[in-house]
C-alpha positions as CSV (number, residue, x, y, z in Angstrom):
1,X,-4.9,12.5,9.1
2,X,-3.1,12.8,11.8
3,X,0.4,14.3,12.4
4,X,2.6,11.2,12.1
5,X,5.1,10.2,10.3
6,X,3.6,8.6,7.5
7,X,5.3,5.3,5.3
8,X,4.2,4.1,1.6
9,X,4.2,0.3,1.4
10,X,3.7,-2.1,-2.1
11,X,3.8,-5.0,-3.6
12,X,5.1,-2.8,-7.0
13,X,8.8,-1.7,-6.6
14,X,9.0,1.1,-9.1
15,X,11.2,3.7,-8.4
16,X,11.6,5.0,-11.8
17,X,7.9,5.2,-12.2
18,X,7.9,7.2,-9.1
19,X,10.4,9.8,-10.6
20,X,8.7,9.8,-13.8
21,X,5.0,10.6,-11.5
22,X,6.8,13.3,-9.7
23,X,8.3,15.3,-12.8
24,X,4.4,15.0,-14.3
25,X,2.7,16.5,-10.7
26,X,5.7,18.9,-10.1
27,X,8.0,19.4,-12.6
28,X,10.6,21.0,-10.2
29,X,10.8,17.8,-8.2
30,X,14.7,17.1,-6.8
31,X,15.5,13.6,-7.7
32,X,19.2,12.9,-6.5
33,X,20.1,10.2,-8.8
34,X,19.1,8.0,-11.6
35,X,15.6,7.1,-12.1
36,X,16.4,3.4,-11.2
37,X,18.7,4.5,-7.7
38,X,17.8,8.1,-6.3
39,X,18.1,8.1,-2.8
40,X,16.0,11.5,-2.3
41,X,13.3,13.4,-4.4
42,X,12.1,16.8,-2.6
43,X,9.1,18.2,-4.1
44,X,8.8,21.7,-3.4
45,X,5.9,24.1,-3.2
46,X,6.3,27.9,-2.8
47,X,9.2,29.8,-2.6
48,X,11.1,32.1,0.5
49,X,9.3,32.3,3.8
50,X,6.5,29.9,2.1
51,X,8.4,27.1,1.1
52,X,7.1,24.1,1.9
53,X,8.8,20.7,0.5
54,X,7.9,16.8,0.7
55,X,10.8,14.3,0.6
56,X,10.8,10.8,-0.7
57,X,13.1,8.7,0.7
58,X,14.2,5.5,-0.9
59,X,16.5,2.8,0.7
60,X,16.9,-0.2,-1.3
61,X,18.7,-1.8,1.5
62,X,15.5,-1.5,3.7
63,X,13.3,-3.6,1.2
64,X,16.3,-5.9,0.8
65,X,16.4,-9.4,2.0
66,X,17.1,-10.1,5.5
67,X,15.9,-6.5,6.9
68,X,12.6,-7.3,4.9
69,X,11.6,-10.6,6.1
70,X,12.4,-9.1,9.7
71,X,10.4,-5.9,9.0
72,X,7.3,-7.6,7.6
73,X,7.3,-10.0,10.6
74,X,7.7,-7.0,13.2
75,X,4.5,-5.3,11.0
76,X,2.4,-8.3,11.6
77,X,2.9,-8.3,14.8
78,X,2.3,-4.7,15.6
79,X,-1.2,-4.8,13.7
80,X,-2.0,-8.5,15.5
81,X,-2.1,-6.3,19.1
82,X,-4.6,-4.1,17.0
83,X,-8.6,-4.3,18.4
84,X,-10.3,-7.3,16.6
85,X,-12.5,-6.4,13.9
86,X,-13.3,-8.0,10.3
87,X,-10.4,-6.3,9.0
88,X,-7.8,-7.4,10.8
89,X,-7.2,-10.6,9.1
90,X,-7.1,-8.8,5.8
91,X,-4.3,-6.4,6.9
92,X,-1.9,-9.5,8.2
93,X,-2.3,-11.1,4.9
94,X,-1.8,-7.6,3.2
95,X,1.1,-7.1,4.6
96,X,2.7,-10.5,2.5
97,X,2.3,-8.7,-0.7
98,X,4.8,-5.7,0.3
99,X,7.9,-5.4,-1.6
100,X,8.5,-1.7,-1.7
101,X,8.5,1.3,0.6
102,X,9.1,4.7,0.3
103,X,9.6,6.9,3.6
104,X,8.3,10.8,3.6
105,X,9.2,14.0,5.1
106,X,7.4,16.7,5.0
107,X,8.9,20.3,6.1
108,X,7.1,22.0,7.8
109,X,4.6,19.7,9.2
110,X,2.0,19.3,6.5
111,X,-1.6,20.6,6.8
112,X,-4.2,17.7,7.2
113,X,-6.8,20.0,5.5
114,X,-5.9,21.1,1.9
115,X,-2.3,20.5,2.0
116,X,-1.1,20.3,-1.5
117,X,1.7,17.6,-0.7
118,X,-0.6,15.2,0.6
119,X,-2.3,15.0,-3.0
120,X,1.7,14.3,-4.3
121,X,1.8,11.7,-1.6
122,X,-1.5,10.2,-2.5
123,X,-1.0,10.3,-6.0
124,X,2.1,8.6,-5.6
125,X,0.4,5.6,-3.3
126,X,-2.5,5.5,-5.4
127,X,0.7,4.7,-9.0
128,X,2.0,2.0,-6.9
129,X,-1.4,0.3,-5.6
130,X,-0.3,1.3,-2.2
131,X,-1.1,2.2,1.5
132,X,0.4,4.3,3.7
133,X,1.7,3.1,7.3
134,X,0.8,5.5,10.6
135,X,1.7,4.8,14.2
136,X,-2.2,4.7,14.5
137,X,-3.4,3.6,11.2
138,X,-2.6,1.8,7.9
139,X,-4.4,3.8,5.4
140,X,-5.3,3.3,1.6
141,X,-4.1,5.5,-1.2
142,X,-6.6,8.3,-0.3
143,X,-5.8,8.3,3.3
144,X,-8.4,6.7,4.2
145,X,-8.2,4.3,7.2
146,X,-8.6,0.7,6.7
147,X,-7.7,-0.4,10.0
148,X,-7.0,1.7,13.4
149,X,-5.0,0.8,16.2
150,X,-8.1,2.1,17.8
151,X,-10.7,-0.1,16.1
152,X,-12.2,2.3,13.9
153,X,-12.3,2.3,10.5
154,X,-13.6,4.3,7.1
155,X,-16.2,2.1,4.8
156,X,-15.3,3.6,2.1
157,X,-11.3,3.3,2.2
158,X,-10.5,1.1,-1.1
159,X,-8.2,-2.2,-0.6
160,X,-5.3,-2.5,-2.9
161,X,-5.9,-5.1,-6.2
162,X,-3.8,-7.9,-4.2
163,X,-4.6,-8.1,-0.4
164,X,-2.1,-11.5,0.0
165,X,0.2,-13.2,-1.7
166,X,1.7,-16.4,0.8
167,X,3.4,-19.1,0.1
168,X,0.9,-22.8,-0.2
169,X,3.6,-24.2,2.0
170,X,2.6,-21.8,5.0
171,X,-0.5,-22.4,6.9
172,X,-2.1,-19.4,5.7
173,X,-1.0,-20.4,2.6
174,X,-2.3,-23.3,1.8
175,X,-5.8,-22.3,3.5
176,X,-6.0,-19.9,0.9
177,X,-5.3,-21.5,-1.8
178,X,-7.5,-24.4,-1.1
179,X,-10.3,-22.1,-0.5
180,X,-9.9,-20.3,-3.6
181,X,-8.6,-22.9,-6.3
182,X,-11.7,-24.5,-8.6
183,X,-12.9,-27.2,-7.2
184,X,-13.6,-30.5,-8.7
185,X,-16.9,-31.2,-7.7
186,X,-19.5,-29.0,-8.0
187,X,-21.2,-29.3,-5.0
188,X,-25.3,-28.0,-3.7
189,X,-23.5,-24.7,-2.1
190,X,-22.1,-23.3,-5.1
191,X,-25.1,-23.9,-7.2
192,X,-27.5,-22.0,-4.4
193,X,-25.0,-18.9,-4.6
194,X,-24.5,-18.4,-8.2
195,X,-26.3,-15.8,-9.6
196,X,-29.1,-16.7,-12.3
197,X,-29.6,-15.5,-15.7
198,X,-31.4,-12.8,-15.1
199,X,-29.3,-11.4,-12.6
200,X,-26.1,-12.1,-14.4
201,X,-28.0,-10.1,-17.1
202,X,-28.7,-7.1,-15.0
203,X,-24.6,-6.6,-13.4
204,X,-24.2,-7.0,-17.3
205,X,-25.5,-4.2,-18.2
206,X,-24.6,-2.5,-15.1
207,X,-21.4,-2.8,-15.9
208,X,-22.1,-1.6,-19.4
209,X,-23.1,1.6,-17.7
210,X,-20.2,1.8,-15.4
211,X,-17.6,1.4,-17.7
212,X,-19.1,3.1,-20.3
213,X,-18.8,6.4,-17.9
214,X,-15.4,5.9,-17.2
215,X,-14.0,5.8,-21.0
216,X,-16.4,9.3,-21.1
217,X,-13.8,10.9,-18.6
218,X,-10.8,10.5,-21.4
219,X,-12.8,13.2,-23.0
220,X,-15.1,14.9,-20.5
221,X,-14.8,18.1,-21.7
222,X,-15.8,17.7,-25.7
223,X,-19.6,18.5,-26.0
224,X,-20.2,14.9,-27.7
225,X,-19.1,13.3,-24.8
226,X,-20.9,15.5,-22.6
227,X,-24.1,14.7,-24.7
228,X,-23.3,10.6,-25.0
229,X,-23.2,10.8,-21.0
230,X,-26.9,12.3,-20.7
231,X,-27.8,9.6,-23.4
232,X,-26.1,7.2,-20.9
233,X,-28.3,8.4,-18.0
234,X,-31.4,8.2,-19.7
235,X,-30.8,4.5,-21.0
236,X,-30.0,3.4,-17.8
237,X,-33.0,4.7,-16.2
238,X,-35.1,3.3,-19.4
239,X,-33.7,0.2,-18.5
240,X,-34.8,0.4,-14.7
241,X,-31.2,-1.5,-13.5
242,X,-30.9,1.6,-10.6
243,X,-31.2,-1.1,-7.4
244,X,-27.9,-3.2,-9.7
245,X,-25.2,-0.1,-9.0
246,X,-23.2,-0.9,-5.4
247,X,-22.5,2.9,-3.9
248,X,-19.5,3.0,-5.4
249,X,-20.7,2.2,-9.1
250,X,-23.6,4.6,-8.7
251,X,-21.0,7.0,-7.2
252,X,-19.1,6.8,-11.0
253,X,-22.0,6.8,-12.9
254,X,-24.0,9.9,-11.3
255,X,-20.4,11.9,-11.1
256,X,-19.9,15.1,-13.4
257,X,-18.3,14.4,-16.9
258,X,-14.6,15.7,-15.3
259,X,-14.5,14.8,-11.7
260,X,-13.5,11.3,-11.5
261,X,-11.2,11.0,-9.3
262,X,-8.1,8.7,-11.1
263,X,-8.8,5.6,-9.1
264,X,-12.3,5.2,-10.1
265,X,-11.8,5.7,-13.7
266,X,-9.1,3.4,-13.9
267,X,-11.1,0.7,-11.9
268,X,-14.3,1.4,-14.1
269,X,-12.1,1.3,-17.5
270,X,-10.6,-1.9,-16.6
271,X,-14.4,-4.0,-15.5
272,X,-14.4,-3.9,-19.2
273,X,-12.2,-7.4,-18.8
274,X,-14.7,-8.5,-16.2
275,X,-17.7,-7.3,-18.3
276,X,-16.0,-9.7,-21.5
277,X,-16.3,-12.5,-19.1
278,X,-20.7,-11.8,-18.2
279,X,-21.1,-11.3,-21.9
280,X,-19.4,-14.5,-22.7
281,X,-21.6,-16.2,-20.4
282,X,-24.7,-14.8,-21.9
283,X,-23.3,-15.8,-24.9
284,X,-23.1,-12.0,-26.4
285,X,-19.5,-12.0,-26.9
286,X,-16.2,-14.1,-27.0
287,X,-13.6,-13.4,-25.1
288,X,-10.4,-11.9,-26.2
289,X,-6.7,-14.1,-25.7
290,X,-5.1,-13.6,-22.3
291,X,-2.7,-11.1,-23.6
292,X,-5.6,-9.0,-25.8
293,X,-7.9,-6.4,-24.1
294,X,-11.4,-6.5,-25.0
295,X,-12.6,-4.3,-28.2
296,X,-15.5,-2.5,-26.1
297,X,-17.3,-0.7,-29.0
298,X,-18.9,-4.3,-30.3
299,X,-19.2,-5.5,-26.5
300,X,-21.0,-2.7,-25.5
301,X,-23.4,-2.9,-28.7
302,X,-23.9,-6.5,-28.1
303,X,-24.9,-5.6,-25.1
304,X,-27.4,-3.2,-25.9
305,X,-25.7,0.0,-25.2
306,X,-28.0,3.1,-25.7
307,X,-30.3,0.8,-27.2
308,X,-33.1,0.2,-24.7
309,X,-35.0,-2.1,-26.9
310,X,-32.3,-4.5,-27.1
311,X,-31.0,-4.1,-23.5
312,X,-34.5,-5.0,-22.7
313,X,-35.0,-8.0,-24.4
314,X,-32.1,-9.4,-22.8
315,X,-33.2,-8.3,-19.7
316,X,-36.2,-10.2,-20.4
317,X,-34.6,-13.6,-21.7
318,X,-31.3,-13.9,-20.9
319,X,-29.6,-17.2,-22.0
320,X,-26.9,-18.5,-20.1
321,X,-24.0,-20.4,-21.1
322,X,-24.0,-24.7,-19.0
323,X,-22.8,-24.5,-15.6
324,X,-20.3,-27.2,-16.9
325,X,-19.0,-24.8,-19.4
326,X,-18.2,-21.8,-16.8
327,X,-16.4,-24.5,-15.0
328,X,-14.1,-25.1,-17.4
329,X,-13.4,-21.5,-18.4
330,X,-12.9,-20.7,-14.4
331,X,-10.7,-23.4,-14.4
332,X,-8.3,-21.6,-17.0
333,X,-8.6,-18.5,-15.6
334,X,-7.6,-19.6,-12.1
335,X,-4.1,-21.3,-14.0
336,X,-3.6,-17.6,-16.1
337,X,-4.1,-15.7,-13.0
338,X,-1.8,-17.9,-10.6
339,X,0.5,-18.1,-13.1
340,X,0.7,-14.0,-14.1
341,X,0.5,-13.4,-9.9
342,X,3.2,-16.1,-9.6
343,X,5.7,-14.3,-11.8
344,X,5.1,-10.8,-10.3
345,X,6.0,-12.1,-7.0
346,X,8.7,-14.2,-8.3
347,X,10.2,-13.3,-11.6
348,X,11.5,-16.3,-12.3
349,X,10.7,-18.7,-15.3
350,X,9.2,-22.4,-14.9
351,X,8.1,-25.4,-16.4
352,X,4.9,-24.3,-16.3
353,X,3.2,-26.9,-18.1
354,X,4.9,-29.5,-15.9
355,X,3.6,-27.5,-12.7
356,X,0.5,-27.8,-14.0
357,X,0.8,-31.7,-14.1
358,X,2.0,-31.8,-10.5
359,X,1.3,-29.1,-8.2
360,X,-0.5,-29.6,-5.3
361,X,-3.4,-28.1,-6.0
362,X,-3.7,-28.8,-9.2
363,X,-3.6,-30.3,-11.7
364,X,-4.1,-26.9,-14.1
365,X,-5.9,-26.3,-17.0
366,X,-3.4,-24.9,-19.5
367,X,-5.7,-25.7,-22.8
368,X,-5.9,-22.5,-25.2
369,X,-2.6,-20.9,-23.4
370,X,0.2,-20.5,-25.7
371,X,3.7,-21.7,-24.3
372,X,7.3,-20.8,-24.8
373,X,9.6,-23.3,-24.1
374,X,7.3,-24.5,-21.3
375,X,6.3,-21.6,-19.4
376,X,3.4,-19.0,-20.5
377,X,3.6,-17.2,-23.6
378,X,2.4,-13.4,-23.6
379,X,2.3,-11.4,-27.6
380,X,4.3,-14.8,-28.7
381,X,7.4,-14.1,-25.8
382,X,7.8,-16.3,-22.7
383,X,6.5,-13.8,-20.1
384,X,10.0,-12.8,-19.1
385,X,11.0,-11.9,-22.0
386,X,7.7,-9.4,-22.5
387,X,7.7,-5.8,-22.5
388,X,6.5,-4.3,-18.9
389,X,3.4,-2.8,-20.0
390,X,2.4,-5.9,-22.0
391,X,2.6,-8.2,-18.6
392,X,1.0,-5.5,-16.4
393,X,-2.0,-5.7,-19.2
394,X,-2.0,-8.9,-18.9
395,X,-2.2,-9.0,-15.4
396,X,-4.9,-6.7,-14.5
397,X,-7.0,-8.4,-17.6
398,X,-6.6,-12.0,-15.9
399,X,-7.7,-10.3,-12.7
400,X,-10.7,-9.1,-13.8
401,X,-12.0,-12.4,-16.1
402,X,-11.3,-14.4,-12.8
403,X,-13.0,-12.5,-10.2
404,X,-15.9,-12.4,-13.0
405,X,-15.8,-16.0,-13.5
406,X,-16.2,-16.7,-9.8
407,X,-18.7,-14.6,-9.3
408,X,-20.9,-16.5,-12.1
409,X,-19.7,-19.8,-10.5
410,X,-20.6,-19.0,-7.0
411,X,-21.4,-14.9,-5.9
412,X,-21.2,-13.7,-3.8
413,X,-24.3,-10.8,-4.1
414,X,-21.9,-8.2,-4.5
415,X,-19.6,-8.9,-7.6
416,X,-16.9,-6.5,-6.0
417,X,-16.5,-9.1,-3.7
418,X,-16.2,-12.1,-5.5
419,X,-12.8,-13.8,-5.3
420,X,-9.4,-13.4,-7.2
421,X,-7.3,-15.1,-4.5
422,X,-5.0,-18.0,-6.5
């Protein structure tokens, strides 16, 4: 990375989580205030003539309506003069998720190889499903560059979880939502793309892997763990699903019990919530309510875990659910996942089942979501009223059913890909 100076942008404003990160990597971090209003945290490293420090600054005033609006409209334009290249259009609409920003200082000048800070700073990006802004580049949690002023780019840099959020009033807007929302008829197109039973069977049980691995890292260092993962290798080559892992799946699964990096164990643990969805529609499992995570133990036996006979015979004749029927269920995942994405943009309550009568690109299937005194119900409170951790579950559970649910309704090849725009 080059020597610049170097800006965290999100969509999650969470100071206090940032202190709370800091005091965990460095436990003699500097935080000048409150958890919920420091102004400052310097992280040191060393001590005398080796000192070394990184600074967070936070400004509330800078994220702070009007200097917002203005800042996010002189960022567009600064990465529209950028070369054009498939990215580009993903970074404009990126950059209408942002809410938060931290600056950073680093004295002296860090070291791009090995310097300890940057791991601080990345850790810190990677807690708030961040990038970080460079004169030349805006990079992804890792450092990574996912666009460059010069046109180049890293394939493996990793997009945040939300990539736009715009209003379906603005012409971006209301492109995206109409390209995304469930359509009513199900047209030729669709049909040709979705993936068939016996592929929908295979990125099962790919998954099955995948996640299976990353629950292993919680305790990678136990000899039954280490002895359930070479169990894990040898079922999935019994199984012959090697050609189903993307790079980055077979990256996970072929990775030492121990060296996952956080990212992609968090990101493996939660395709459980995506892996529900597949199973439903092989009708091996049911899926949990919208504010339950999925049991995995019975998922992953009803999946055939470790049990190559079984995984076999699904393999072999996979049943899947009426087209009609993962229409309806992609229909209620699209209203849970606007709604939950709504609210963290917006924490405001509504007349939710009155939206859904109305809304322009509607109307929305509310059947099987519970309600509080019209708006959506999560662990029996109206959303607002829930703890933090309980909507953030919620969240991340609703965006993994939906971007499973479209990928059954209409791929794309590679189920990474597969849509969660609402």
């Amino acid at each position: 990375m080059a020597l610049e100076p170097i800006t965290l942008f999100t969509r999650i404003a969470d100071p206090a989580g940032v202190a709370r990160r800091l005091r965990e990597l460095v436990p003699d971090v500097e935080v000048d205030g409150s958890d919920d209003n420091w102004r400052n945290a310097v992280v040191p490293f060393g001590t005398g003539k080796a000192r070394r420090t990184l600074t967070f600054t936070h400004d509330p005033d800078y994220y702070s309506e009007p200097n917002w609006s203005s800042q996010m409209n002189g960022m567009r334009g600064y990465f529209s003069r950028f070369p054009e290249t498939e990215r580009k259009s993903f970074v404009l609409m990126l950059t209408t998720t942002f809410k938060f920003s931290l600056g950073t200082q680093f004295e002296p000048e860090f070291d791009p190889e090995g310097d300890p800070r940057l791991e601080v700073l990345f850790a810190v990006a990677e807690l708030l499903d961040g990038v970080l802004f460079t004169p030349s580049a805006l990079r992804d949690a890792g450092g990574r560059v996912l666009v460059g002023a010069n046109g180049k780019q890293d394939e493996d840099a990793v997009w945040p979880r939300v990539i736009a959020a715009v209003s379906a009033e603005e012409p971006m807007g209301a492109a995206m939502h109409e390209k995304s929302r469930p359509g009513a008829v199900d047209d030729e197109e669709n049909k040709l793309a979705a993936p068939t039973a016996e592929r929908v069977a295979r990125r099962a049980l790919a998954l099955t892997a995948v996640t299976a691995r990353g629950i292993l890292e919680q305790d990678a260092k136990s000899k039954k763990s280490q002895s359930t993962y070479k169990d894990l290798l040898t079922w999935v080559q019994d199984i012959k699903i090697d050609d189903e892992f993307g790079p980055d799946e077979s990256e996970v699964l072929q990775c030492p019990l121990g060296r996952l990096e956080p990212r992609q164990q968090i990101v493996s643990t939660w395709r459980l919530e995506g892996l529900v969805v597949l199973a439903w529609a092989l009708r091996k499992s049911e899926i949990p309510p919208h504010d339950q995570l999925v049991n995995m133990n019975p998922l992953w036996k009803n999946l055939g875990l470790f049990d190559a006979e079984a995984a076999a015979k699904l393999l072999a004749s996979p049943v899947l659910r009426a087209r009609e029927e993962i229409g309806t269920l992609r229909s209620r995942l699209f209203a849970l996942h606007w709604r939950l994405r709504n609210f963290r943009l917006r924490p405001q309550v509504m007349d939710f089942a009155d939206f859904a009568k109305t809304c322009w690109f509607g109307p929305l299937d509310l059947n099987g979501l519970p309600l509080v005194k019209g708006d959506l119900a999560l662990n029996r409170k109206r959303l607002d009223k829930a703890s933090a951790d309980v909507f953030s579950s919620a969240h991340s559970a609703a965006h993994e059913r939906h971007q499973a649910v479209n990928w059954l309704w209409e791929g794309p090849e590679d189920y990474s890909e597969a849509s969660v725009a609402t």
